[in-house]
C-alpha positions as CSV (number, residue, x, y, z in Angstrom):
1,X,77.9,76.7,112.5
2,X,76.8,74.3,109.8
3,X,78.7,71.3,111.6
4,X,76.4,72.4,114.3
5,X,73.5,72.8,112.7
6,X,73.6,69.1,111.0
7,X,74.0,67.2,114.1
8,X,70.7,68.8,115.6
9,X,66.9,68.0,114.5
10,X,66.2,70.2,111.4
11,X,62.8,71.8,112.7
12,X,65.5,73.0,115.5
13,X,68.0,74.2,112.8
14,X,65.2,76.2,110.6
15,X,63.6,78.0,113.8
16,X,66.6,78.7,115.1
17,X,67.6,80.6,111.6
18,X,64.1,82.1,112.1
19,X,64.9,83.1,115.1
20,X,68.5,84.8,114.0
21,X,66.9,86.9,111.0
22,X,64.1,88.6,113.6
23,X,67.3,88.9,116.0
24,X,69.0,90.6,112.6
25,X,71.8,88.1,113.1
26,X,71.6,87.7,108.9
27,X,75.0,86.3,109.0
28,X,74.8,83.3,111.1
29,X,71.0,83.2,110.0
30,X,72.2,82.6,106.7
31,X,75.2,80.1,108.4
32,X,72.2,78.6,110.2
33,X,69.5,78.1,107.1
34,X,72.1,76.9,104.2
35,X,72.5,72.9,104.7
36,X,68.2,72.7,104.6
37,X,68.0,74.7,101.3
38,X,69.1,71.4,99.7
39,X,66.4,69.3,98.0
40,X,66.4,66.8,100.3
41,X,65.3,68.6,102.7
42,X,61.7,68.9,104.4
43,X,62.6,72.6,104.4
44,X,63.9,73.2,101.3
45,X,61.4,75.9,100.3
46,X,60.9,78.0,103.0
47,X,65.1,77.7,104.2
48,X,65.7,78.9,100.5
49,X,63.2,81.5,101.0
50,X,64.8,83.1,104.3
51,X,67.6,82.2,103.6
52,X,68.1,84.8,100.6
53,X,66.1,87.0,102.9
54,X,68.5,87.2,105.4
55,X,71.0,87.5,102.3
56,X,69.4,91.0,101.7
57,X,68.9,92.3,104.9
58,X,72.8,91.4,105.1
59,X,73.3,93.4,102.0
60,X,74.1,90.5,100.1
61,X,72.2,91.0,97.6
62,X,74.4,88.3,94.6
63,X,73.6,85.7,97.1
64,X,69.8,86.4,97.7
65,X,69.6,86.5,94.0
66,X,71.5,83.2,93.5
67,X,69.3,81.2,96.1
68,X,66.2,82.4,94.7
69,X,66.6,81.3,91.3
70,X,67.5,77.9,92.5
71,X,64.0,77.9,94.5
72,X,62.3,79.3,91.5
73,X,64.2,76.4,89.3
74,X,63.3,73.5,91.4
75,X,60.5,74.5,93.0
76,X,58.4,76.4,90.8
77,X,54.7,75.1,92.2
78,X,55.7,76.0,95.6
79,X,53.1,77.5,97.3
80,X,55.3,80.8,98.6
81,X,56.2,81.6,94.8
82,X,54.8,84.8,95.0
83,X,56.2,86.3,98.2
84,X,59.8,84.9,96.1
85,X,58.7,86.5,93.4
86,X,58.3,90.0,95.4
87,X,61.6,89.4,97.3
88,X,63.7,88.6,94.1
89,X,62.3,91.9,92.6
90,X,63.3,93.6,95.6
91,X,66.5,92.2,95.0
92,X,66.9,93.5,91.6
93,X,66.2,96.8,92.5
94,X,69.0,96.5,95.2
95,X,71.3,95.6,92.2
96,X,70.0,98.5,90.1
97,X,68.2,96.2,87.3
98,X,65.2,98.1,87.7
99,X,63.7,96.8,84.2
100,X,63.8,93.1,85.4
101,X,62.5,94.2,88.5
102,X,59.6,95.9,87.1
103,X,58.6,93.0,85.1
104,X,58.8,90.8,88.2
105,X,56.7,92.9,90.0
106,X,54.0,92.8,86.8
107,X,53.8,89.5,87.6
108,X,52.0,89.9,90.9
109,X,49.4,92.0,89.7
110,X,45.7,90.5,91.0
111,X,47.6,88.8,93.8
112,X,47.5,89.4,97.7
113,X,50.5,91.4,97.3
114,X,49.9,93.2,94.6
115,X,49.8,96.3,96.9
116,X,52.6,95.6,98.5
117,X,54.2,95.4,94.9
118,X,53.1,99.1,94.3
119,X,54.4,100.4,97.3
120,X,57.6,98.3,96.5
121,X,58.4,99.8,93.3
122,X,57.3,103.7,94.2
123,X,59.9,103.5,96.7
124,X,62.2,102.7,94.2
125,X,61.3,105.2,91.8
126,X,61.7,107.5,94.2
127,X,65.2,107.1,94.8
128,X,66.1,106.9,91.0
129,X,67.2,110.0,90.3
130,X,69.6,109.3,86.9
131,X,67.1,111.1,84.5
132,X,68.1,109.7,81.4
133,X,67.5,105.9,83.4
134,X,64.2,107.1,84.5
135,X,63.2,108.0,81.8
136,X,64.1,104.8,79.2
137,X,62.0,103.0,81.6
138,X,59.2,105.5,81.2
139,X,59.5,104.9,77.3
140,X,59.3,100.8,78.1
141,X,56.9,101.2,81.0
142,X,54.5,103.8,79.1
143,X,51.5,102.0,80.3
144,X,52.5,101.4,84.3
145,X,51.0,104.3,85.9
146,X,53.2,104.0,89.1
147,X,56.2,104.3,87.0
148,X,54.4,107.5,84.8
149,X,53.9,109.1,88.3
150,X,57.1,109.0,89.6
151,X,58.4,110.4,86.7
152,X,55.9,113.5,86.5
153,X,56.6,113.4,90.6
154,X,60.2,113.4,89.7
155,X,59.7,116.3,87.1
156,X,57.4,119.1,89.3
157,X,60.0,118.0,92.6
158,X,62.7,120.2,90.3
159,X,63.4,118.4,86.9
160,X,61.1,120.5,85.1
161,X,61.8,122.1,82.1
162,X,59.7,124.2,79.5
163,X,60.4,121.5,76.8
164,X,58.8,118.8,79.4
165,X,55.6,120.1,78.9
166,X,54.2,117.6,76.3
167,X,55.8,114.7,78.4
168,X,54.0,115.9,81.4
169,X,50.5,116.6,79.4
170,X,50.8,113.1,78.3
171,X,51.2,111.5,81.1
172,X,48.5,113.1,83.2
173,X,45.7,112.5,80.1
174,X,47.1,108.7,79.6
175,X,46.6,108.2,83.4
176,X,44.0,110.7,84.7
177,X,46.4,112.2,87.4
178,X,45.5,115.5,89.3
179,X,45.8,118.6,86.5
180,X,46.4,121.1,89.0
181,X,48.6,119.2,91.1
182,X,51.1,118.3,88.2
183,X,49.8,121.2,85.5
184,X,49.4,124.4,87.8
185,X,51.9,127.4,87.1
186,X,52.8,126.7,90.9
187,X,53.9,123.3,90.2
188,X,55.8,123.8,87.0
189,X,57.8,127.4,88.4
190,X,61.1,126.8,88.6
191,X,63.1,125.8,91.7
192,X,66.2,127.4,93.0
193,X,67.8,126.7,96.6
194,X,69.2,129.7,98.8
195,X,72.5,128.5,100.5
196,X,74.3,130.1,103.3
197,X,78.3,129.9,103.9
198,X,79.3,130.5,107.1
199,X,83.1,130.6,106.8
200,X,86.0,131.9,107.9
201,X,87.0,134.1,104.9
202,X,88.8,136.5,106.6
203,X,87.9,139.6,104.2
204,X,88.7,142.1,107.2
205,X,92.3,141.2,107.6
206,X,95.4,142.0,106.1
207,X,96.0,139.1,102.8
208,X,99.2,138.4,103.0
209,X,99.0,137.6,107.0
210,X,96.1,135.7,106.2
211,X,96.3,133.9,102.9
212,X,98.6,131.2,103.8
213,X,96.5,130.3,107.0
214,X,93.4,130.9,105.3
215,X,94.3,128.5,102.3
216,X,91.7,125.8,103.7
217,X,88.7,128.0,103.1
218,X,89.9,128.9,99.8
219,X,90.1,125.9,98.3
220,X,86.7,124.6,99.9
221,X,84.6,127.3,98.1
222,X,86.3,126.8,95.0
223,X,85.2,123.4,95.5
224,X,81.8,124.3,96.6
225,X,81.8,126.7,93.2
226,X,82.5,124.0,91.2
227,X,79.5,121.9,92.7
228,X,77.3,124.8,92.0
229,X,78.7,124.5,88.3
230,X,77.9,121.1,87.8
231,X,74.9,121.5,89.8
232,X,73.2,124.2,87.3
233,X,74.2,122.0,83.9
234,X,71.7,119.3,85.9
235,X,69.1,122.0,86.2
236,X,69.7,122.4,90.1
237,X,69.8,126.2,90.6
238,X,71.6,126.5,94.1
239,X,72.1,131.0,95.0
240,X,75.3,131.1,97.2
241,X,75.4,133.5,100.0
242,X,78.8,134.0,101.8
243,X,79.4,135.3,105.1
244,X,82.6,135.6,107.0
245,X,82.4,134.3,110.3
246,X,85.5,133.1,112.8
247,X,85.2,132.3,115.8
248,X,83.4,135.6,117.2
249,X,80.0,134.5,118.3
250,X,78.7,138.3,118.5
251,X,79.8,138.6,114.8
252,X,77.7,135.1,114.0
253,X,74.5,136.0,116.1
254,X,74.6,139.3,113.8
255,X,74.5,137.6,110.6
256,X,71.9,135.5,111.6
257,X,69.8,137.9,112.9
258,X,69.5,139.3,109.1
259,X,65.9,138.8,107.7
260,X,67.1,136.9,104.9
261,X,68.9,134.3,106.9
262,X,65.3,132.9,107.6
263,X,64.6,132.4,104.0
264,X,67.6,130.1,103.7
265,X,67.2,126.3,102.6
266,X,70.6,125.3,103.9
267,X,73.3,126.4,106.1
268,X,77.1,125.5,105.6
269,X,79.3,126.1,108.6
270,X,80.3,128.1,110.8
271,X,83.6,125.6,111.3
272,X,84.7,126.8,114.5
273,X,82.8,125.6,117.9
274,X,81.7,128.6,119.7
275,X,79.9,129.8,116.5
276,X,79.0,126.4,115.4
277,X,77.1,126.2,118.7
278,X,75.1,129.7,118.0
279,X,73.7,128.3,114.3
280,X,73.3,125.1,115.6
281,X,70.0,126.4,118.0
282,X,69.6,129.1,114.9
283,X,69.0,125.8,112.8
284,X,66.9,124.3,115.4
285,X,64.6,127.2,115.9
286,X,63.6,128.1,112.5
287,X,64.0,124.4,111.3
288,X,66.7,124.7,108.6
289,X,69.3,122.2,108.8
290,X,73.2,123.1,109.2
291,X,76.2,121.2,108.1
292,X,79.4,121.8,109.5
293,X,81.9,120.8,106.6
294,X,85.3,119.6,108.6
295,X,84.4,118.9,112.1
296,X,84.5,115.2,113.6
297,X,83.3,115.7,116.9
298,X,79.8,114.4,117.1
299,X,79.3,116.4,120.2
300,X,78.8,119.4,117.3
301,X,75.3,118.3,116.6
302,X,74.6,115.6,119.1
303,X,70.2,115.9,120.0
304,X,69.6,119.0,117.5
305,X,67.9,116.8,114.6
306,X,68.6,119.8,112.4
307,X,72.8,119.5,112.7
308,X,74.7,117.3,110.6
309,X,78.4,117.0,110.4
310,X,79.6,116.1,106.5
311,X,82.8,114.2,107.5
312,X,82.9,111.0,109.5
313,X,83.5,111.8,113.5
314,X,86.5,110.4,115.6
315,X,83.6,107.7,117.3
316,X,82.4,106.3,113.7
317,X,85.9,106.1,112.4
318,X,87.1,104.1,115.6
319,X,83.6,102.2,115.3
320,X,83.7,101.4,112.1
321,X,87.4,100.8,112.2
322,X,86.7,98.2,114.8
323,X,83.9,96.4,112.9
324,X,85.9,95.8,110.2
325,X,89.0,94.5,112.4
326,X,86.6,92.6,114.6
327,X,85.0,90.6,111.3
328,X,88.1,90.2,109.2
329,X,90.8,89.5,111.5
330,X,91.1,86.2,113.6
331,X,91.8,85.4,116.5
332,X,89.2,88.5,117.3
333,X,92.0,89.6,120.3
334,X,93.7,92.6,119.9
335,X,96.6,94.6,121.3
336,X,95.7,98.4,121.8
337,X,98.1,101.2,122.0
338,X,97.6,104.9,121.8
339,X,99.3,108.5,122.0
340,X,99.2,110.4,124.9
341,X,96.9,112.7,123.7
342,X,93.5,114.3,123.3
343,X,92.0,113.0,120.1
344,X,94.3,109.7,120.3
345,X,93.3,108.6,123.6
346,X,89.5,109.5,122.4
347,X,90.1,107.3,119.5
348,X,91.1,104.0,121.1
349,X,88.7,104.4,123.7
350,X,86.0,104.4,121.0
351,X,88.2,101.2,119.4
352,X,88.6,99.4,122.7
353,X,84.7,99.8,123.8
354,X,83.1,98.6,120.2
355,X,85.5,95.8,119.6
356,X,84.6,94.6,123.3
357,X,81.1,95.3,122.4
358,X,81.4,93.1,119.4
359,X,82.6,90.2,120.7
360,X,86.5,91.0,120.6
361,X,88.9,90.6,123.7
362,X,91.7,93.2,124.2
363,X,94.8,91.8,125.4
364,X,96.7,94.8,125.7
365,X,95.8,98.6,126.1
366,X,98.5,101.2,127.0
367,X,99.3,104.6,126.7
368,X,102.5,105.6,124.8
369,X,104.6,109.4,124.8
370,X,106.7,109.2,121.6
371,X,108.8,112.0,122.9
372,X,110.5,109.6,125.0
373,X,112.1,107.8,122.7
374,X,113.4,105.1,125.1
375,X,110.7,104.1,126.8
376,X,108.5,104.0,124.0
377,X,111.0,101.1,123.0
378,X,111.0,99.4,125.8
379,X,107.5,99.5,126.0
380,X,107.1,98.0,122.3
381,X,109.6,95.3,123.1
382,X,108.0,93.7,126.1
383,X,104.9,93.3,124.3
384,X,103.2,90.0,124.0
385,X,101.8,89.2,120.7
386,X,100.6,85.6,121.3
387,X,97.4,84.7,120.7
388,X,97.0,88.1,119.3
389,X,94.7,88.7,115.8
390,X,95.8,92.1,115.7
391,X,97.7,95.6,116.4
392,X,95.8,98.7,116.7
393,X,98.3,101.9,117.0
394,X,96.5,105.3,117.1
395,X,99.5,108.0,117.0
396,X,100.7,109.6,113.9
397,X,104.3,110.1,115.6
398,X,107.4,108.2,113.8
399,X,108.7,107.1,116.6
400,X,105.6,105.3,117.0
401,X,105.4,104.1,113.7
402,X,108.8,103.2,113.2
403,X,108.6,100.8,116.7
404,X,105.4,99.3,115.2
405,X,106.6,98.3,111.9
406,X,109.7,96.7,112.8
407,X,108.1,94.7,116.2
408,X,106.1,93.2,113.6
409,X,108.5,92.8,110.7
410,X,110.7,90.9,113.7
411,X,108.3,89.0,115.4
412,X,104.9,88.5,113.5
413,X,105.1,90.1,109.6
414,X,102.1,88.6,109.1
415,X,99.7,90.3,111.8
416,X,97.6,92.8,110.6
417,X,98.1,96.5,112.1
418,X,95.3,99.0,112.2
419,X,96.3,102.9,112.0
420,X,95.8,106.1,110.7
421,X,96.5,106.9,107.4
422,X,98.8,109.6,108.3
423,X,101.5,107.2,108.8
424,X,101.8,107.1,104.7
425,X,103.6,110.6,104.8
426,X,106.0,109.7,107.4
427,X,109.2,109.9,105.8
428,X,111.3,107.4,108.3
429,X,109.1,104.3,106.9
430,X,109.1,103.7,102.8
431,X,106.1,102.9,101.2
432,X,107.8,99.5,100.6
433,X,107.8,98.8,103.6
434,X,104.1,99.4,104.7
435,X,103.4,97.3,101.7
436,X,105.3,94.1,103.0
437,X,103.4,94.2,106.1
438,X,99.4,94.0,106.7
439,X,98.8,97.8,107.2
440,X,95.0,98.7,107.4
441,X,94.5,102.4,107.5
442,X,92.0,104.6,108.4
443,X,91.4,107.0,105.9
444,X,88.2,109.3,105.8
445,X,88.9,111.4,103.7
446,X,90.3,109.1,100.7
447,X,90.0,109.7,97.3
448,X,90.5,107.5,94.5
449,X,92.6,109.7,92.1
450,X,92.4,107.1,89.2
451,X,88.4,106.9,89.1
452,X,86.6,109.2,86.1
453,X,85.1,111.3,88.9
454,X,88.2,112.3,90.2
455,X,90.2,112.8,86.8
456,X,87.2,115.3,85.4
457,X,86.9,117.2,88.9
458,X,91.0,117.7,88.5
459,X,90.8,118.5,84.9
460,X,87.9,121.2,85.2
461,X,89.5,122.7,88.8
462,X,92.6,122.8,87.1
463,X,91.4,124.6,84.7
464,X,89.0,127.2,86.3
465,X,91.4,127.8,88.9
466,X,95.3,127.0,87.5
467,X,96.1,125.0,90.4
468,X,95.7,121.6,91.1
469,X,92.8,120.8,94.0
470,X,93.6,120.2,97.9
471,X,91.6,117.9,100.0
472,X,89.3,121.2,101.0
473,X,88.4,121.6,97.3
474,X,87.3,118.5,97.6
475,X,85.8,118.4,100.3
476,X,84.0,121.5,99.3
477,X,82.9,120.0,96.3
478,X,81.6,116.8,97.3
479,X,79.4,118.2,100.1
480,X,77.6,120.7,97.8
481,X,77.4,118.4,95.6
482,X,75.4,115.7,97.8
483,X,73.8,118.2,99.5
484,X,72.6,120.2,96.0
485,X,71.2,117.1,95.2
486,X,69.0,116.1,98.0
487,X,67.5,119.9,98.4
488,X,66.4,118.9,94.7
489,X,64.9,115.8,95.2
490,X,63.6,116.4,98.9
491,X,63.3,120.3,99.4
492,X,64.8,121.8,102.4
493,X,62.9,119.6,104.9
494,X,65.1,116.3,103.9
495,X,66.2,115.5,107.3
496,X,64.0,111.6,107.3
497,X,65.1,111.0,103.5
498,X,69.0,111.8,105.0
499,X,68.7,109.4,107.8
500,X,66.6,106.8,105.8
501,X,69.3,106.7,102.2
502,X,71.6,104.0,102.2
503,X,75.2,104.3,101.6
504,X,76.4,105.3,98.3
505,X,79.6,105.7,96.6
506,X,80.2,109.7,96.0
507,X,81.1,111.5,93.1
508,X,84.6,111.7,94.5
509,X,84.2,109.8,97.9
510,X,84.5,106.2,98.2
511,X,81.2,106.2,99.9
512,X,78.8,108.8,101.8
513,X,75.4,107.8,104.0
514,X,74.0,108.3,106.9
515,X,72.9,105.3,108.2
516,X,75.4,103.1,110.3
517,X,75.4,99.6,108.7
518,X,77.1,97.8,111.3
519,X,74.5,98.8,114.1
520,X,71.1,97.7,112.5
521,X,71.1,100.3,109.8
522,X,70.6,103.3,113.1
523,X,70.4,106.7,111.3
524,X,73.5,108.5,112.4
525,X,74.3,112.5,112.1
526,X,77.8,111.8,110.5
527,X,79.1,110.2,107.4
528,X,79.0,106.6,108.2
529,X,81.0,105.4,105.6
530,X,84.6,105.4,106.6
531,X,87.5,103.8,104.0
532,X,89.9,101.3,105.7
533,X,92.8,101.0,103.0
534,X,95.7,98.9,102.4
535,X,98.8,98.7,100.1
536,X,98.7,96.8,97.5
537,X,101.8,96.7,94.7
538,X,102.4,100.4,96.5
539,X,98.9,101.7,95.1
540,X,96.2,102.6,98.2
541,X,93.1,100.6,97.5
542,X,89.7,100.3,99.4
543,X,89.3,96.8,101.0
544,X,85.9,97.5,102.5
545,X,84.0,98.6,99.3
546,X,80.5,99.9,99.0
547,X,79.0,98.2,96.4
């Protein structure tokens, strides 16, 4: 692209990287924009300028920062300075320097954009919601009245305490903010969040039939218990109610028809379809959003703006899955194989269509039945892999598996293979030997053990319960834990601040959002985060990071 874009005129070159940032193209508009942003260019300034622009949009936000402080270094009269100087705040507060941001944004005060600054930093502030961060810069910001209320915004939304009082009278005198809005006993009473679990306990049946199969719900409440712990230490008060509901749909429409099921802030569950379905139009008609906890079939919650499913679906793991393939592996061809089955064949079909979509070619896409052994060999051995960037095999079977690995230990060990992370517990294949190859898998529901997250939520489960946590307890603990946390900072109603937060790492999850960064940021109903990992020296690790 920049070969390209020096053998053509550069007025040609810097409208067509215009043109590639309004298209959201930031990658190539970035490819397109970087050989004018030297000095000798006629377009140094204003390439620089949209250059680390497009950076941002990309979230790139190291490389926004690094062009703007060469345009502030070497051109320092230009005549754009200002709308650089607003841009590398924004930047900042992309990195979390919010103090340097804030003092960048001083800057602009009695300028054309010093409204746009304001607006800039509230929505900022708003999103801050470490309390001890918030407020050092309320102690170094004392006289910015935008920062002062967010902060008091901050405290009547739910951190409110009796011992804020003086903070709060202070800030309203200093600043001459509404009394009643941020003094009233209305505003300052304190918060708590009705929750409603809708899961299959199983109370009514006999516990040693049941415990066993019943494990899985267990170990998410205990999780979810947890969450409410840690929840209460922040001053979050979250009441859990617990129903038990299966799969009977008279049995859900009875516990919804309760009065107090109207009076709840959040629903949680039911798991199984049938019932999922019932509270699902509940939600919808009384305008309290649900979350099913452990589906992935976005069909769940698909047009009811009040569903949300808390893992990733089957589509936005294949999609995302794809995206990464599609941008990190070359040639961008693929060969495509699947198991003949349900939630396999539904898999690659979601593969197959975005990589296509993307720009990819599929060279080979077949149907495989591991229970027949022989032809699932012969199958594997007539397959081409020339001209091929890379293997995508969706079956967890070992027969599978074990045809995969050594095609590709025989013929190409350095093509990169794309599966589920299942294929770590299959006993036929060491870990050695996934290592030595390129193995990329999909794992949703990863979780860094080593990270201080993990090691304190193992420490205190372990100790409240005496047994170490399954991937429910976790499960049951990150979601009440995210959750807990917007019903504080957003109420009940947080359905546009859901679909409109960026993707963050979790307090045990590698990442959780609901917004779909490889499709123009679209707000999605799903976790669209999903963790592709990869051996490396036999330890899992994360190769597509949020940062």
């Amino acid at each position: 692209m920049q070969a390209q874009a020096q053998t053509q005129d550069p007025a040609t070159t810097y409208n067509n990287g215009k043109i590639l940032l309004q298209q959201q193209k930031f990658d190539q508009a970035m490819a397109e924009l970087q050989p004018l942003t030297a000095s000798t260019s006629a377009y140094a300034q204003e390439a620089s300028y949209f250059y680390a622009l497009a950076a941002l949009k990309g979230h790139k936000p190291k490389e926004a920062y690094a062009m703007l402080l060469q345009l502030q270094n070497q051109y320092p009269n230009w005549a754009g300075m200002n709308d650089a100087d607003y841009l590398l705040a924004n930047v900042l507060f992309e990195q979390g320097d919010y103090e340097r941001a804030l003092s960048k944004l001083q800057e602009l005060q009695g300028t054309p954009l010093a409204t746009d600054a304001e607006g800039l930093k509230r929505y900022y502030l708003n999103s801050l919601n470490d309390r001890a961060a918030f407020e050092a810069l309320l102690q170094r910001n004392q006289n910015d009245k935008v920062v002062a209320q967010a902060f008091a915004d901050k405290l009547i939304g739910g951190w409110y305490r009796p011992h804020d009082r003086q903070t709060l009278e202070n800030i309203v005198s200093r600043h001459k903010l509404d009394r009643n809005r941020y003094l009233s006993k209305d505003a300052l009473r304190s918060q708590s969040f009705n929750v409603a679990l809708l899961l299959p306990f199983q109370l009514n049946q006999d516990y040693q039939q049941t415990a066993r199969k019943n494990q899985f719900v267990t170990d998410m409440y205990a999780g979810i218990k947890l969450a409410q712990d840690s929840l209460q230490k922040q001053g979050i008060a979250v009441n859990l109610y617990t129903y038990d509901i299966g799969a009977d749909t008279m049995g859900v429409k009875r516990v919804l028809n309760l009065p107090e099921m109207k009076q709840m802030d959040l629903l949680v569950g039911p798991i199984y379809k049938s019932t999922a379905k019932v509270a699902a139009r509940f939600a919808a008609q009384n305008g309290i959003n649900v979350i099913n906890p452990l589906s992935q079939d976005i069909e769940m919650v698909r047009g009811n703006t009040n569903a949300f499913l808390f893992e990733s679906s089957v589509a936005t793991q294949a999609r995302q899955a794809a995206t990464y393939a599609y941008q990190n592996f070359s040639p961008k061809s693929a060969v495509i194989l699947f198991e003949n089955a349900k939630e396999d064949t539904t898999f690659s079909y979601y593969y197959r269509q975005h990589f296509i979509k993307l720009g990819g070619k599929v060279k080979t896409y077949r149907k495989i039945n591991s229970s027949q052994a022989t032809a699932t060999a012969t199958l594997f051995k007539g397959l081409n892999l020339e001209e091929v960037g890379h293997m995508a095999v969706f079956s967890d079977k070992m027969t599978a598996a074990v045809n995969t690995t050594s095609l590709i230990q025989g013929k190409a060990p350095q093509m990169p293979i794309v599966t589920y992370d299942k294929w770590l517990d299959i006993s036929q294949i060491s870990l050695r030997q996934l290592d030595n190859l390129e193995v990329y898998f999909i794992s949703p529901k990863y979780v860094n053990k080593q990270n201080p997250g993990s090691e304190w939520f193992r420490r205190n489960y372990v100790s409240k319960y005496n047994m170490a946590p399954s991937t429910f307890a976790y499960t049951g603990f990150e979601m009440m834990y995210y959750f807990g946390q917007l019903l504080q900072h957003y109420g009940p109603q947080f359905n546009q601040q859901l679909l409109s937060t960026s993707i963050k790492p979790g307090v045990l999850y590698s990442g959780f959002g609901y917004i779909d960064p490889s499709s123009r940021n679209d707000a999605r109903q799903d976790n669209q985060y999903v963790p592709i990992t990869k051996l490396e020296n036999l330890e899992l690790t994360v190769v597509n990071p949020v940062f």
